[in-house]
Each structure stands twice: as C-alpha cells, then as structure tokens.
C-alpha positions as a Markdown table, in Angstrom:
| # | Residue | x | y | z |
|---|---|---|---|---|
| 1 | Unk | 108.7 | 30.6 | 171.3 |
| 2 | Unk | 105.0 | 29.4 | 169.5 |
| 3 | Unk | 104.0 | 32.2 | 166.8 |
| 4 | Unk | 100.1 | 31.9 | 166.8 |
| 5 | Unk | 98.0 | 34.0 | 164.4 |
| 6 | Unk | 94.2 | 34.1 | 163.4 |
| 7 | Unk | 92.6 | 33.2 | 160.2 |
| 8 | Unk | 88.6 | 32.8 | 159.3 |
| 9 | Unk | 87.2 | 30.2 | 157.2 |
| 10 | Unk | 85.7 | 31.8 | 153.8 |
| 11 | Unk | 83.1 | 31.2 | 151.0 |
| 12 | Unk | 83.3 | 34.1 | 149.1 |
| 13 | Unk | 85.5 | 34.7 | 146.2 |
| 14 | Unk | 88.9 | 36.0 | 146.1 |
| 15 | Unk | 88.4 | 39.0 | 144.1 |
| 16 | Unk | 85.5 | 40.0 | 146.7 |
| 17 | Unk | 88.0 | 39.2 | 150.1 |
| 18 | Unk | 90.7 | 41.2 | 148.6 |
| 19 | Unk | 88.4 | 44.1 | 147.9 |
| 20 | Unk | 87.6 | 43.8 | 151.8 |
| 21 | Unk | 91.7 | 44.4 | 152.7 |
| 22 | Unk | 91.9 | 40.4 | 153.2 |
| 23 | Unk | 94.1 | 38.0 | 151.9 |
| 24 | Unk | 92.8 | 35.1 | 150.5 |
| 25 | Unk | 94.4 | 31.0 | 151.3 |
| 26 | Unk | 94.2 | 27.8 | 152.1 |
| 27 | Unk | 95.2 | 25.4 | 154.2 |
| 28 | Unk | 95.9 | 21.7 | 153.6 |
| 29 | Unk | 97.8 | 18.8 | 154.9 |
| 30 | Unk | 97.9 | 15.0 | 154.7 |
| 31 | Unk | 95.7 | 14.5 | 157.8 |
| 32 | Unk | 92.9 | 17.1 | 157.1 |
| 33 | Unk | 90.8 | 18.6 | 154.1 |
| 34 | Unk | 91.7 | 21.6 | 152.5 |
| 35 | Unk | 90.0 | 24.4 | 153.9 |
| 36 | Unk | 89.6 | 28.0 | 151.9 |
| 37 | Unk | 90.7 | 30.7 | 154.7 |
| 38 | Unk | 91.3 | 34.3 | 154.8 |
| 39 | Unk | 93.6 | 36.8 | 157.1 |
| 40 | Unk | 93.9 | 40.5 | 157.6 |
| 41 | Unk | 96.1 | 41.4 | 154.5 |
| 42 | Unk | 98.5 | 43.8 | 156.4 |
| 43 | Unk | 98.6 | 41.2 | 159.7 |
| 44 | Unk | 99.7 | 38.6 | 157.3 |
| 45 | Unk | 102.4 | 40.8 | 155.5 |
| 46 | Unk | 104.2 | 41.4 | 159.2 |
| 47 | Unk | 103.9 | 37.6 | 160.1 |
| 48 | Unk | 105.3 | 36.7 | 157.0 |
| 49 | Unk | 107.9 | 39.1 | 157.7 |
| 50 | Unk | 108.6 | 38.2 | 161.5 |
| 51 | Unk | 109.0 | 34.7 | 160.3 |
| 52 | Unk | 109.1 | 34.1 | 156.9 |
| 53 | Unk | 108.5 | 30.3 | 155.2 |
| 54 | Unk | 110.6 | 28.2 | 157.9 |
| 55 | Unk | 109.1 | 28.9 | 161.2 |
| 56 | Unk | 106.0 | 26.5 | 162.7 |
| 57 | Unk | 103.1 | 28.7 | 163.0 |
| 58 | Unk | 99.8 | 28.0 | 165.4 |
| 59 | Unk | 97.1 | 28.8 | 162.8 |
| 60 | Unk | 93.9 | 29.4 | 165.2 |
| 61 | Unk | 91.0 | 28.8 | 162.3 |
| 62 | Unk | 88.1 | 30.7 | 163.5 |
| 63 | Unk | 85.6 | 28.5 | 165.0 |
| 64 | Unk | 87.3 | 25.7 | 164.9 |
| 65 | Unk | 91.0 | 24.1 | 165.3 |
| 66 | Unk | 94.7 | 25.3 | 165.7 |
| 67 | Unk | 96.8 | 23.6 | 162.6 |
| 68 | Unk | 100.7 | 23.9 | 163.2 |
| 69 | Unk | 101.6 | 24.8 | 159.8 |
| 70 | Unk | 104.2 | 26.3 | 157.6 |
| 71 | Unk | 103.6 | 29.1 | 155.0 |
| 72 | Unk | 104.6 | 27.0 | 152.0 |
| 73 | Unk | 103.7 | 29.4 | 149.6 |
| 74 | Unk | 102.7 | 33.0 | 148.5 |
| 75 | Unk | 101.4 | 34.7 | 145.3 |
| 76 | Unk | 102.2 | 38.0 | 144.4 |
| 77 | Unk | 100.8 | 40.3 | 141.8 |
| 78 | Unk | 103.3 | 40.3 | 138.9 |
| 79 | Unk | 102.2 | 44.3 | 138.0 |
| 80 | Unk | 101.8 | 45.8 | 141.8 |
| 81 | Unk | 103.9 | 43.5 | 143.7 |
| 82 | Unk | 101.0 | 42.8 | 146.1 |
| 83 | Unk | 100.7 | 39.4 | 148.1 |
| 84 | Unk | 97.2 | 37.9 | 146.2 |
| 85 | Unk | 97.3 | 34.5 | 147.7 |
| 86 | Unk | 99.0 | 32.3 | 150.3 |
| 87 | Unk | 99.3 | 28.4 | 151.1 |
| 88 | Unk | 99.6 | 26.7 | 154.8 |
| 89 | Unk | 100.6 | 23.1 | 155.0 |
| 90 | Unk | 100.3 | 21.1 | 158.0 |
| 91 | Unk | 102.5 | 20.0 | 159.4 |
| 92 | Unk | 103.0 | 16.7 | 161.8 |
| 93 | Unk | 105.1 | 16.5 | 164.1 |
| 94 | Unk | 106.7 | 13.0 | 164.1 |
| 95 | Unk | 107.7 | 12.7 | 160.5 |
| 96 | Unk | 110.9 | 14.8 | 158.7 |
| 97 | Unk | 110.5 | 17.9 | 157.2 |
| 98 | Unk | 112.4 | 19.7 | 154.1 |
| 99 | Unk | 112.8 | 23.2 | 154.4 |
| 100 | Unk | 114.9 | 26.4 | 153.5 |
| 101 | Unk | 116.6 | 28.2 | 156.0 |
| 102 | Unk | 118.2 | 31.6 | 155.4 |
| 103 | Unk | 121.8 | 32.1 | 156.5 |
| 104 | Unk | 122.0 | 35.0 | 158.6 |
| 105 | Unk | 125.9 | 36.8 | 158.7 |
| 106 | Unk | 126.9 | 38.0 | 162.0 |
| 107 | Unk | 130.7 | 39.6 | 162.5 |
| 108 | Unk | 132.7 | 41.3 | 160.2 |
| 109 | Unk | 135.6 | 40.0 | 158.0 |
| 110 | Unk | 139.0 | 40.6 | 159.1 |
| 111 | Unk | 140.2 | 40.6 | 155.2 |
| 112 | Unk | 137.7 | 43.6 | 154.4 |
| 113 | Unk | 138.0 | 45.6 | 157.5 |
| 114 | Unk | 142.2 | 45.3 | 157.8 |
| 115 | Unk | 143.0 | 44.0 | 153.7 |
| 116 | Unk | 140.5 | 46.0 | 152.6 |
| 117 | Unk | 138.5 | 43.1 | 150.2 |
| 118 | Unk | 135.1 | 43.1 | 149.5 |
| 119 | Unk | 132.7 | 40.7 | 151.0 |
| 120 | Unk | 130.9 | 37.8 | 148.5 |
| 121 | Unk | 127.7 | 35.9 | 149.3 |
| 122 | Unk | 127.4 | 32.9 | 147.2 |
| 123 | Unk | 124.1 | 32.0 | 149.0 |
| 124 | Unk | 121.5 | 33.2 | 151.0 |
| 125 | Unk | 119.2 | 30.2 | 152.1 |
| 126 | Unk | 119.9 | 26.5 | 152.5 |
| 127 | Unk | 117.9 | 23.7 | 151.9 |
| 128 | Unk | 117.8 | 21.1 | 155.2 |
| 129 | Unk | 115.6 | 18.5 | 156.9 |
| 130 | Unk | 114.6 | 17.7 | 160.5 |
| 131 | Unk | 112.1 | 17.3 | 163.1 |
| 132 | Unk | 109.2 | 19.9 | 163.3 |
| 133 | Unk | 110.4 | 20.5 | 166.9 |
| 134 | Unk | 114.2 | 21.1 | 165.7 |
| 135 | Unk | 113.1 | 23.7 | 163.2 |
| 136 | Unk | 114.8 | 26.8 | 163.1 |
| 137 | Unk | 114.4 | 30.0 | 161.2 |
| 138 | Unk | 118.3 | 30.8 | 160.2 |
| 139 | Unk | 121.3 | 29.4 | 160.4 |
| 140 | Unk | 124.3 | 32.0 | 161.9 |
| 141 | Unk | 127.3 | 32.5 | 159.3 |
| 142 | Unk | 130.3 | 33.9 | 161.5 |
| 143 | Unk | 132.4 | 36.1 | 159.6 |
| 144 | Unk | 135.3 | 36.3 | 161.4 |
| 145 | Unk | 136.9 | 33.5 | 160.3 |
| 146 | Unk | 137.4 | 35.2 | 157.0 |
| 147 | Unk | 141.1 | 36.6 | 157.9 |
| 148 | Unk | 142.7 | 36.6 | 154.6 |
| 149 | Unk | 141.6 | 36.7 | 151.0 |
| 150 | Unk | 142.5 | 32.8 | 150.7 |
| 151 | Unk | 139.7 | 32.0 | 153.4 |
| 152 | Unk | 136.4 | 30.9 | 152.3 |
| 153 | Unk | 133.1 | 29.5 | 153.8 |
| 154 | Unk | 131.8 | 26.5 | 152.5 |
| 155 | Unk | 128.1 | 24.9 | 153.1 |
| 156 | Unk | 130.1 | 22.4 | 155.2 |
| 157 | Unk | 131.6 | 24.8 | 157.2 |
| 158 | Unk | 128.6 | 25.7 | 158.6 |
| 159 | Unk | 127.2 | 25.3 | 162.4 |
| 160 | Unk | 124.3 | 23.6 | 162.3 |
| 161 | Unk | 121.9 | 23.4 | 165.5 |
| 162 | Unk | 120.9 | 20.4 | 167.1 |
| 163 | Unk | 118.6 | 18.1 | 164.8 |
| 164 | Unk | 119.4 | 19.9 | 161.6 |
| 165 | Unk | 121.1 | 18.1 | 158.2 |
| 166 | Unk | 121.9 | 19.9 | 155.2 |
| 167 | Unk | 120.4 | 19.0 | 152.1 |
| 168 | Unk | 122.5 | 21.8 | 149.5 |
| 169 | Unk | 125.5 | 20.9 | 148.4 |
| 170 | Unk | 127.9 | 20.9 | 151.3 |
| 171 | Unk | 131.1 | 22.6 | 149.0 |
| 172 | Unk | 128.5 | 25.4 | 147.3 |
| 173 | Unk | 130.7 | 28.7 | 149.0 |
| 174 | Unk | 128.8 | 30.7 | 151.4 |
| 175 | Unk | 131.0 | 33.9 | 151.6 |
| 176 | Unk | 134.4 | 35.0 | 150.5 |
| 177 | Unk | 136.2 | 38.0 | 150.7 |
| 178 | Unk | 137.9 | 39.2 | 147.3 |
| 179 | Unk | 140.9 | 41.3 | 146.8 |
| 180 | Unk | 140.1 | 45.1 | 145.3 |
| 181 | Unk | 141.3 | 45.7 | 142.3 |
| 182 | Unk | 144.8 | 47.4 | 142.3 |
| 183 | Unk | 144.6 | 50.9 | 140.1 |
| 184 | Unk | 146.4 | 49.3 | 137.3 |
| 185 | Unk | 144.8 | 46.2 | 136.7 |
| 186 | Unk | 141.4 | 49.1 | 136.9 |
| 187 | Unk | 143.2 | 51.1 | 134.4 |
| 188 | Unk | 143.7 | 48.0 | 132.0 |
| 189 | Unk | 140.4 | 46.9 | 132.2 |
| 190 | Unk | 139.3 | 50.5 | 131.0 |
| 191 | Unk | 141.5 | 50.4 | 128.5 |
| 192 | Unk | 140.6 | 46.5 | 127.4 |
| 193 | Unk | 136.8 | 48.1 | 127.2 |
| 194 | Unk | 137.8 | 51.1 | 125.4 |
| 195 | Unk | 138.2 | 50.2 | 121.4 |
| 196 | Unk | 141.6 | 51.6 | 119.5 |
| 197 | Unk | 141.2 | 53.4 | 116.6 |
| 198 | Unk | 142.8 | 51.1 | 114.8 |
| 199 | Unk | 140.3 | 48.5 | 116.4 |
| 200 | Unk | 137.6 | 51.1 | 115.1 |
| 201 | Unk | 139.1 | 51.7 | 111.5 |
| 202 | Unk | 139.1 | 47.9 | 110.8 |
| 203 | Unk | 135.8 | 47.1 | 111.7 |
| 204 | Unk | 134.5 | 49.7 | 109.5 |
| 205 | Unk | 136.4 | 49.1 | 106.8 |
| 206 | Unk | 134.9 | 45.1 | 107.8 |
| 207 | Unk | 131.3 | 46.7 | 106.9 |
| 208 | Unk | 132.1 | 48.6 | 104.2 |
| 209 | Unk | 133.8 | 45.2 | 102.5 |
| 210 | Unk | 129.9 | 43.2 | 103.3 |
| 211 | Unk | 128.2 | 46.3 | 101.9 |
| 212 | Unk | 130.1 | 46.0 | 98.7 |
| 213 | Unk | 130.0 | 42.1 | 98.5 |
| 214 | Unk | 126.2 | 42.5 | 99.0 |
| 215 | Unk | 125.7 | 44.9 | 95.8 |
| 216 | Unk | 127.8 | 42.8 | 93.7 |
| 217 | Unk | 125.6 | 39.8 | 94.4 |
| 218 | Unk | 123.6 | 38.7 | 91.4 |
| 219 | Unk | 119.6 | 38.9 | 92.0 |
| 220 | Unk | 117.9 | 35.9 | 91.3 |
C-alpha cells in the first residue's frame, strides 16, 4: 500500500514555522535540489509513527512534484523531547537501498510460558539492502521456536521476504529465553552483595592504616 502525505515549500525561518505548530525539513536526493519544506507538526508525528524511517513515502510538495522518499532523519529537542527538524531523501527506484528494519516478535516462547524463563532481545532493528520496491517496514521474529532454554535465534535464522539481504552480522542473537534463577543461587547472590563483618572490620582497619601512614609522612 503507497503512504502519501503533504508538505509545503517554506522561506521563512525555523524558529518562526515552529512557532506556527509546523515542523520544519528538507528534502534532498541525487536527482533533485534540496528544497526547504514544512509539515503539520502533529500530522508528521503520526506518520512517523505509522511508518517510521523504512517505509517509501509519496511526499506531495505543494505546488509542485510527488518525491518517493524516505525519512532519513529527525531532530529532537534534547530538553523537551520535541521533533525540531526532519530530513527526506529521495529515493530512486532502480538502484539498492540500505536501510534498518525493526524486528517485530510474534508468538510466545514455549520455554517461558511451560519452563518458566524469561525472554531476551539482543536486537531490535536490522540493517539490510534491497530494491525500493522490495522494501519492507519489519521483519517477523517467530517465537515459538524457542522450546527450551538451549534454543536461540540468531540474525541468520531469520525469514527474510522476497528481495531482502541482511547486512548485520548474521550470528548477532535475536532472542533467547534464560532460565530464572533458582531461590538459592538468589539467596547467594544476596549474600555475595551483602559485606561480612569481618569484610567490614578489615577495610576499616585498611583506612585507619592510610590515615596513620599519611600523618607520619614528612612535609616537604
């Protein structure tokens, strides 16, 4: 399905378009001039969350072209967390694209929901390269392969669509499932955290030692 969404040209400064409820951008690409552009701030914040940065986009510039683009990038306040800038980059269609995917996990783990484990996510997104037109905005990690604690989901376990190559390191782990700890290996880990009195006794007789050592040094 083609996502299209508005933008206008602009001339004035940020400051002034943000001040208005806009979001200020640009748009660039190897076949066309940058062009400064603007969109409805809280528009842009739900199309950024519909599709995030690796779906195609039909950006309708106001009284003038539709660029296929990508959001490459956006800018956020550091203080107030607000979106103060984005980047569109064209793209064409007949040459290969880079781009991170997130990994979306569907099911449920055999080994938490019948062993009782807890779930790991060693990643969240992958980096991969295709067509434009072979695109897609997440790749589907299935979970229920992840029967035992010994199971684990590597990048090159993954099910890619049609057109897709991975560019992350295909034996980076995706997800695991690790075993809960048993109440007595808890119990000695509280009690490895916990000092001993003796433990406490020594290292205070430790300072004490410095302190004296540090009086009897002669000034210079």
């Amino acid at each position: 399905m083609t996502v299209s969404f508005s933008v206008q040209k602009r001339d004035a400064r940020a400051e002034e378009i943000r001040s208005q409820g806009k979001l200020p951008g640009v748009i660039y690409g190897s076949e066309m001039k940058p062009i400064s552009i603007m969109a409805d701030y809280n528009n842009f914040e739900k199309l950024l969350r519909e599709v995030g940065e690796s779906s195609l986009v039909d950006f309708k510039i106001e009284g003038g072209e539709t660029v296929k683009a990508l959001i490459q990038d956006v800018q956020y306040d550091p203080v107030k967390g607000r979106m103060i800038h984005f980047d569109l980059r064209q793209i064409n269609m007949s040459q290969e694209i880079h781009a991170k995917v997130i990994l979306n996990f569907v099911g449920e783990a055999p080994a938490v929901k019948e062993v009782g484990g807890t779930l790991f996510k060693g990643l969240e997104e992958v980096e991969i390269k295709c067509l434009p037109q072979d695109l897609v905005s997440e790749i589907e990690v299935d979970l229920s392969v992840l029967k035992t604690c010994e199971d684990a989901i590597h990048v090159k376990d993954l099910i890619l669509p049609k057109g897709i190559q991975i560019i992350s390191n295909l034996d980076t782990m995706v997800a695991k499932v690790t075993p809960n700890l048993t109440e007595e290996e808890l119990k000695a880990m509280e009690e490895a955290s916990v000092p001993s009195v003796e433990q406490v006794e020594v290292e205070k007789k430790g300072k004490e030692v410095k302190e004296e050592e540090k009086k009897e040094e002669p000034k210079k």
